[in-house]
N, C-alpha and C positions, 0 to 999 in steps of 0.2 A: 314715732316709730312703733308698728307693731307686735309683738311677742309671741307667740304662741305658747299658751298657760298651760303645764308648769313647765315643758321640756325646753326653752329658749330662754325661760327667766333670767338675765345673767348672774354666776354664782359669783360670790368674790370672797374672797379670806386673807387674813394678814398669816398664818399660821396657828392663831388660837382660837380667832372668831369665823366663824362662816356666813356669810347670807344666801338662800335661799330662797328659791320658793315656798309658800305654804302649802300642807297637803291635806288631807284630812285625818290623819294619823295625829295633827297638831290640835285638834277641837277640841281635845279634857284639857290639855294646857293652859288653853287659852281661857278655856270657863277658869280655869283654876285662878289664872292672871289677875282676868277681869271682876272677877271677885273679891281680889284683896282691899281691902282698904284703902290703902296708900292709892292704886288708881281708883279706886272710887273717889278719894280725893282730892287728887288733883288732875283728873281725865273726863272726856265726856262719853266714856262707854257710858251703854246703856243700864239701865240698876233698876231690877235687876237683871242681870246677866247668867243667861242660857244657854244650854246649845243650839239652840235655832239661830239665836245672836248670833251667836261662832260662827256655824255655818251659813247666815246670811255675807257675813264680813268676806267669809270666802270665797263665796260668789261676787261680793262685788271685787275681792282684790284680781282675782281668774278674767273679768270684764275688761278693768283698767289695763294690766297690764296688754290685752289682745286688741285695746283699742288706741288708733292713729292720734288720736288728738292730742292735741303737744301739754295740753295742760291732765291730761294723764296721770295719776296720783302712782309712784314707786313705789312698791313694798313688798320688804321682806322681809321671813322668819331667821332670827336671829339662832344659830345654834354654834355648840363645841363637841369635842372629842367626848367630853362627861355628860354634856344634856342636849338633847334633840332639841328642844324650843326652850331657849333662854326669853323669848323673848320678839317683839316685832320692833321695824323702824319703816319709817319714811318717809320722801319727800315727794312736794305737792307742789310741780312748775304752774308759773302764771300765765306763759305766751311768753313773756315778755324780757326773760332773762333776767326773773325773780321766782323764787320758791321758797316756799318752807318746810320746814324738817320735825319731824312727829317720833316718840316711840317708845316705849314702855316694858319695861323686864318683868318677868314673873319672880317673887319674891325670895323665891330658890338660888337667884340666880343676881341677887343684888350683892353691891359690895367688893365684887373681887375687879373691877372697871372694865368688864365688859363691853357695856354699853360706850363707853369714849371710843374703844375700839369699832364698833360698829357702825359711830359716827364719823370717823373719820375714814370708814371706806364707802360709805355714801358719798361723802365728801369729794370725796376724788372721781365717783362717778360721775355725779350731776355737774362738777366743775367740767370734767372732762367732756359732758355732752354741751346743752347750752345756758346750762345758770354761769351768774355776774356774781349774784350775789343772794347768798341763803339765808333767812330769817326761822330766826326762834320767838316762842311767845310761851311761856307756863303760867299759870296760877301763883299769884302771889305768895309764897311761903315756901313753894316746891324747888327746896334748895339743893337737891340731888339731880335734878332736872338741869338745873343753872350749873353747880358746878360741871358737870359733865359737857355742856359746851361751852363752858369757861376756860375746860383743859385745852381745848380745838381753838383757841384763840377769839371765840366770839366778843363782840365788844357790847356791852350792857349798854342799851337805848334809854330806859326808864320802865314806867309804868302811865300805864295807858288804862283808863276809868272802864270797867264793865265792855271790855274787849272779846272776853270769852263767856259762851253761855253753856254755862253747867246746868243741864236738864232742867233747863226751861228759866234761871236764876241770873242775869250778868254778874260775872266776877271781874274782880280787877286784876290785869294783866300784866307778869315784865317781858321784854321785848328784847332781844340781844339780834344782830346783825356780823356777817362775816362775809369779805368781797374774798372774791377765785384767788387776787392774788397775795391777800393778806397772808402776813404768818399764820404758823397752825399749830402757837404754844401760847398761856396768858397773855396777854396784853396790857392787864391791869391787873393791880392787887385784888385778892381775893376778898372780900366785903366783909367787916366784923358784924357775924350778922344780931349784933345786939344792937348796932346802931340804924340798922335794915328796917 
C-alpha cells in the first residue's frame, strides 16, 4: 500500500512515545545520531556521516513509503513531548509474511526505555497489516539492542557467522525471532552476559 509522504504516514503513540514521519527539521539530529559512537558500532550507517547522508536517507524513506511494493521498508521518526527526534525505527517486509525490525536512538535520548516503547507500536502495526512473524539480528555485543527486544518477548535464535556487513567487514550476528501471536513480555531469562 501506498502513502503519500509525509501527510498519510501513519502516526502512532502509546501516550509517551510518537512515530511519525521524518521531516527535514530532523537532519542535525540525525547527523548528531549517526555520529555517535555506539551506532557507529554497532550500525551500518555510513562513517562518516553528513548531511547529505541525512538527507539522502530521507529521500529514500519519502520513496518507500509512496511506493506499492509490499516489501516497502516502514519507517519512522521516533519522538516525545521533550524531544522532536529521539530517534528512528523500522521494519522491512519480505513478500512473504516475514520482516525485520531496524532502529537506533540518539544518545540524548537513551536509557529512559523509549525505544521498547516504540517497538512494541511497530509491533502492532505490521502484525496488524500482514507480518507472521518479525525478525531481529544486531552485532554481537549490542546488548541494548537485544535487551530491548527481549522486553517485547523475542525469542534468542543464536548467532549466525559474518551475517552483517559493517562497511564493507562481515560481522558476527545474533538473531532473535517473535510470531504475531506470541507473548509480548520475556520468554526467557535474561542472559548473564559474562557467560555471553
Amino acid at each position: 500500500m501506498a502513502f503519500h509522504f509525509p501527510n498519510d504516514v501513519p502516526v502512532r503513540t502509546d501516550g509517551v512515545v510518537t512515530l511519525r514521519a521524518h521531516r527535514p527539521a530532523d537532519l542535525d539530529a540525525m547527523v548528531e545520531q549517526c555520529r555517535d559512537p555506539e551506532m557507529l558500532r554497532y550500525t551500518t550507517v555510513p562513517s562518516p556521516y553528513g548531511r547529505a547522508d541525512a538527507e539522502e536517507f530521507l529521500t529514500r524513506v519519502a520513496r518507500a513509503w509512496e511506493s506499492d511494493d509490499p516489501t516497502a521498508i516502514r519507517t519512522w521518526a521516533i519522538s516525545t513531548e521533550h524531544r522532536d527526534l529521539c530517534g528512528t525505527i523500522d521494519y522491512r517486509p519480505d513478500g512473504s509474511g516475514s520482516a525485520s525490525l531496524g532502529f537506533g536512538l540518539h544518545p540524548a535520548a537513551r536509557g529512559a526505555g523509549l525505544m521498547s516503547r516504540a517497538v512494541a507500536l511497530v509491533l502492532d502495526y505490521a502484525f496488524a497489516e500482514d507480518v507472521e512473524t518479525m525478525y531481529w539480528r544486531a552485532v554481537v555485543g549490542n546488548w541494548a539492542s537485544r535487551k530491548t527486544v527481549w522486553h517485547q518477548g523475542f525469542r534468542f535464535d543464536g548467532i549466525i557467522p559474518d551475517i552483517i556487513v559493517q562497511r564493507g567487514e562481515p560481522t558476527d550476528g545474533w538473531t532473535a525471532s517473535l510470531r504475531r501471536d506470541d507473548p509480548r513480555w520475556p520468554c526467557e531469562p535474561w542472559p548473564d552476559t559474562a557467560d555471553c
